[in-house]
N, C-alpha and C positions, 0 to 999 in steps of 0.2 A: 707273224701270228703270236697273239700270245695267250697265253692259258692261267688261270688263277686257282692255284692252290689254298682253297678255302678253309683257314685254320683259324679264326676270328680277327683278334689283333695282332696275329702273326701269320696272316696271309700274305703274299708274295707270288709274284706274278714268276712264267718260265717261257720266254721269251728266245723263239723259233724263228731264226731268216738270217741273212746272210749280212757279215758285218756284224754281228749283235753284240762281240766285246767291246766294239767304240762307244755301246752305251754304259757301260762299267763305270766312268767317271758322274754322270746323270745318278746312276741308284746308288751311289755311295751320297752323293752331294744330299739325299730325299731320304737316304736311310740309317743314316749313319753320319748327320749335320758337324757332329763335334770332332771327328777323325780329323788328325792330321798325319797319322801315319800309317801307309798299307803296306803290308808282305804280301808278295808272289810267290803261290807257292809252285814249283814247277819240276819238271825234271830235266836234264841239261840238254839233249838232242831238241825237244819243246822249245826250250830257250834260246837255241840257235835259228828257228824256222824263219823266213823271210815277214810269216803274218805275225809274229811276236813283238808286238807294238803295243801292247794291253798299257793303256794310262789312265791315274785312277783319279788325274786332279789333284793328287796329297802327294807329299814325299813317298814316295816308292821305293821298296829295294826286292830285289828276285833273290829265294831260297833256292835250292836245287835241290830234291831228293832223286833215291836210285826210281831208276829207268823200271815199269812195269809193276808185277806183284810184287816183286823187291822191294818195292817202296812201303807194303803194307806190314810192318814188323814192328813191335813195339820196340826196338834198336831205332829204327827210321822216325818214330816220335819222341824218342827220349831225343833224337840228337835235334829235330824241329823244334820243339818246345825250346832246348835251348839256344838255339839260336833267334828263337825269337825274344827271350829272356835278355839274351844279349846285347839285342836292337834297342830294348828295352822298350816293345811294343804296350803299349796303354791299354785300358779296360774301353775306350774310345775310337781304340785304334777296329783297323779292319785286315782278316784273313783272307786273301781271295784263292782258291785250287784253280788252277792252268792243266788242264791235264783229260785223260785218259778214268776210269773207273777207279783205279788204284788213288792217282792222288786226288781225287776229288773226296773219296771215302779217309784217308790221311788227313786233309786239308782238313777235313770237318768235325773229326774226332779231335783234331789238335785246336779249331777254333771252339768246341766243347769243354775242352778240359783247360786251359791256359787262361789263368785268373778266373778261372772258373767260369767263362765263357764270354768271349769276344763275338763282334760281329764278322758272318759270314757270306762271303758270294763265292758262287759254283758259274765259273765258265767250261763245262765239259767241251773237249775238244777230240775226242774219238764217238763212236756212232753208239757203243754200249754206254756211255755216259751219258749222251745224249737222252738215248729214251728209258734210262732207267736208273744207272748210279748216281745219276750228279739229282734227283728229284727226290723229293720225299722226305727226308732230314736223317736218314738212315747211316751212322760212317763208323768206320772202327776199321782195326784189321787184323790181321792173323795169329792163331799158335798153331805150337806144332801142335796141341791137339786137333785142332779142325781152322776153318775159315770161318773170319767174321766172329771169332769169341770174343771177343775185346771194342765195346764201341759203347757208343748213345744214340740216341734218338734225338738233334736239334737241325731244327731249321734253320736256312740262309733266308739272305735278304730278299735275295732273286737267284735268279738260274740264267743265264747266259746263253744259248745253242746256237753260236756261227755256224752256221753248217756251209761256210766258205770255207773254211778250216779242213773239212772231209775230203777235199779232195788233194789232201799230201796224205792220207792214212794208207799204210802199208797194205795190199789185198788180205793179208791174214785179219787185221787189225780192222777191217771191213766187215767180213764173214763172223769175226766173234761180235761184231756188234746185230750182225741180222740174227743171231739164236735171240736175240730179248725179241725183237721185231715179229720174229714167227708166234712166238711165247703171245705179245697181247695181240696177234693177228687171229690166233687160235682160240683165243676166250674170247676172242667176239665172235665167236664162230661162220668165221668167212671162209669160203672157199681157195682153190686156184684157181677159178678162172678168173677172177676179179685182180686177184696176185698180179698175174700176168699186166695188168696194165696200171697199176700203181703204181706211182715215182718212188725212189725215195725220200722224195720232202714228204710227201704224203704219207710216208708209212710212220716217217718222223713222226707228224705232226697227229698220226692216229694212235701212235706210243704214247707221245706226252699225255693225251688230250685221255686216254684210259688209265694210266698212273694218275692222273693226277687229279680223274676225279674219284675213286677208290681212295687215295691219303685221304681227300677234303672229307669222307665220313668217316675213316680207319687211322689214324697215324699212327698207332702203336697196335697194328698187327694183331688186334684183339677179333677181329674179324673178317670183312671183306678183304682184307690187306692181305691175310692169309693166302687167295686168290693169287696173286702177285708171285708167289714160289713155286705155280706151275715146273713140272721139270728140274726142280732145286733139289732134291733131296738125294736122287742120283747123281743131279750135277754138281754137289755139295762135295761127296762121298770121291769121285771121280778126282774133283781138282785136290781135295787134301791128300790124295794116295798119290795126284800126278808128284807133289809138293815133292816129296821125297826124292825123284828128280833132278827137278827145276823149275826155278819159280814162273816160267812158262811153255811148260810141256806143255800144260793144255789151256786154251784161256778159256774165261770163264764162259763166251757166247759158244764156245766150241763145245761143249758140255752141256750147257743148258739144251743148245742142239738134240744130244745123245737122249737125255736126260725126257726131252719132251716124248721123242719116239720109243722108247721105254715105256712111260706113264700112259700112252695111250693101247700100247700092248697089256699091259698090265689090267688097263681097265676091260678089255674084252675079254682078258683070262677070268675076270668078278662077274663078268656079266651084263658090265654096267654100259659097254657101247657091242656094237657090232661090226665085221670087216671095212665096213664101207667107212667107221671111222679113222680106222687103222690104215686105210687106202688117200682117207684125206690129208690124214698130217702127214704122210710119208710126200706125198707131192707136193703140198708146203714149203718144207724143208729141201726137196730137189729144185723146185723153183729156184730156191734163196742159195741155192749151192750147198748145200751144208747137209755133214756128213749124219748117216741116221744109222748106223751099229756100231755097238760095243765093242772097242780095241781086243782081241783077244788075248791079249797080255793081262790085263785086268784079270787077276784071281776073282772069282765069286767069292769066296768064302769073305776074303778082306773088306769087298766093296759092301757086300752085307754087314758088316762088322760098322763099316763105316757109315752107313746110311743109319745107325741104331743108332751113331754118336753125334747123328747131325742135330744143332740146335733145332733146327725145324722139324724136328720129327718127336718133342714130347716123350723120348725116354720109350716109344715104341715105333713098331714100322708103321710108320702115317707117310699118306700122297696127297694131293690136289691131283682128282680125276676127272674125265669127262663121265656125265651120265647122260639119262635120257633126256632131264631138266636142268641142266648146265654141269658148271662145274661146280665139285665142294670138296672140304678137307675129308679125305674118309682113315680114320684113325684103324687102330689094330687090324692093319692087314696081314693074313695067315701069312709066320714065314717060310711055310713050303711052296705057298703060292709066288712068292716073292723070286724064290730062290730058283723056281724053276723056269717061269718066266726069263729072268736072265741070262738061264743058262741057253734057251733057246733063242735069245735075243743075241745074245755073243757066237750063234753058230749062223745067224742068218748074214749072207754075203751078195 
């Protein structure tokens, strides 16, 4: 399958089926004529797997950064960047991200900013990059103030999805990629019972095919794209508090998870759905396996703190809710409402 991200003369196809990194050498050769040199960019367990055979046609060499959110550190781009300085990779040369959410969002920020931007391909190879990190042209990565402060907005050549590749993903590394899954399964507003007999490729393929036609009229989050952060503001607030941790206490599908079933509670404390909605995403999410309450370790006070500090929330408490006539961003939500909500969200077991 392939799906087109319709951005005029920077459209780019995001190519869904099994195998799909053997075509990596094809959309370099069609988009990138004058390359004769490509960096991999990967992280070293990736670069060990038996499918790690990615040929781009050009001189080749594999980067390794660290394993996971680890990778997402402006330490982990100072040291890419120089390494590719080293290569002494060209303004013709090409970046390719092997990986997981982390490095595809690295891979893209560093094909951004190095000579002030190189050509990009995203082979996402876990199930969250598949139907969400590796599209769109969205990369950067973390401070300790929050996630995702530090990035741009540039598009790759093409998008990659083997989804032969999924089946070496660890079952954790599964599960955080079905919270995106539920996320555009829930803004199309489908049900469970339909759930129940959808593939995976399918769900893949109803991911891309909703990302990416949202970018083709929003790329820069000026509007429908907003849509897209269902569950993010909590899930935002959750992963910078888990940070403090470890850089994978909690991964991001794991959150976005919490985060949906949060926001569809919240919207029935406004008014804006009724039980029956609160009944639907909770069995969404039991379908997909995936957890639906707030760890009680999570201080309230903090995660409110930290959901005021998320880039998505515009300096006040803003959501992406369901309502009667879909979903939309609903800004200055009260924060007694906010706060209370949570509090009975963190007691429910």
């Amino acid at each position: 399958m392939n799906v087109t991200v319709e951005l005029d003369e920077r459209s780019y196809d995001v190519v869904v089926e099994a195998d799909a990194r053997h075509q990596l050498a094809d959309l370099i050769k069609k988009g990138a004529p004058r390359a004769k040199n490509v960096a991999l960019v990967t992280s070293p367990s990736l670069a060990a797997q038996a499918w790690f055979d990615v040929q781009s046609g050009r001189d080749q060499f594999v980067l390794t950064v660290p394993e996971g959110e680890a990778a997402k550190t402006l330490h982990s781009l100072e040291a890419l960047l120089e390494s590719l300085a080293q290569r002494r990779l060209s303004r013709d040369d090409v970046i390719v991200g092997v990986g997981g959410g982390a490095i595809t969002d690295l891979a893209g920020f560093a094909a951004a900013t190095y000579l002030r931007g190189v050509a990009l391909v995203q082979i996402p190879t876990s199930l969250v990059g598949q139907v969400d990190a590796a599209i769109g042209g969205k990369t950067g990565v973390n401070l300790r103030a929050g996630k995702n402060l530090a990035g741009a907005f540039y598009q790759p050549l093409g998008v990659l999805c083997d989804t032969s590749v999924l089946t070496t993903l660890p079952e954790r590394e599964r599960k955080s990629g079905l919270g995106e899954v539920a996320k555009c399964w829930l803004l199309e507003g489908r049900g469970v019972d339909e759930l129940s007999t959808t593939s995976l490729s399918s769900l893949i393929e109803l991911s891309v095919r909703l990302k990416a036609g949202i970018v083709s009229d929003d790329e820069r989050e000026g509007g429908a794209r907003a849509l897209l952060n269902y569950g993010h503001t909590l899930a935002h607030a959750l992963e910078k508090l888990s940070l403090r941790d470890s850089p994978d206490a909690l991964r991001h599908g794991e959150a976005v998870a919490i985060g949906l079933a949060f926001a569809v509670r919240l919207a029935r404390a406004l008014g804006r759905v009724g039980d029956d909605e609160v009944t639907t995403h909770d069995a969404v999410l039991e379908q997909l396996g995936l957890v639906t309450v707030l760890p009680a370790h999570f201080d309230t006070g903090e995660v409110m703190d930290a959901m005021g500090h998320d880039k998505k929330a515009h300096h006040d408490l803003s959501f992406v809710l369901a309502g009667s006539s879909g979903f939309s961003v609903v800004a200055d939500v009260d924060e007694s409402t906010v706060r209370d909500v949570l509090e009975r969200f963190k007691g429910e077991l």
